[in-house]
C-alpha positions in Angstrom: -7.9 -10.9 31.3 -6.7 -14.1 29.4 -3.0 -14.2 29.0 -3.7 -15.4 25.5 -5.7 -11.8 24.7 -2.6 -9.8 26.1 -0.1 -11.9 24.3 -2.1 -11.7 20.9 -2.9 -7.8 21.6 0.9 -7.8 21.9 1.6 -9.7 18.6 -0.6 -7.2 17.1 0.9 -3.8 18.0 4.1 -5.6 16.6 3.0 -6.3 13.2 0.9 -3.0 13.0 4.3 -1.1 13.7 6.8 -3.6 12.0 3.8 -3.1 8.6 3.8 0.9 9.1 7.9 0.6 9.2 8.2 -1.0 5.7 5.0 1.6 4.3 7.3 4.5 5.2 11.0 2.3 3.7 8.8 1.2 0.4 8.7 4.9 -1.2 12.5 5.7 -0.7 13.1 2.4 -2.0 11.0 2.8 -5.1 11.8 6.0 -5.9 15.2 6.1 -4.8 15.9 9.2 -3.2 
């Protein structure tokens, strides 16, 4: 496997957590509860 695939799969299942982090923050902040 190419280091560069592993780093960029990597990269990936960062943003896709860091992204479904702020969707679950977003609604308390909006709403405010």
């Amino acid at each position: 496997p190419d280091p560069y695939d592993e780093w960029l799969d990597g990269v990936s299942d960062a943003l896709a957590s860091g992204l479904r982090q702020l969707r679950d923050l977003r609604p308390l902040r909006h709403f405010g509860q």
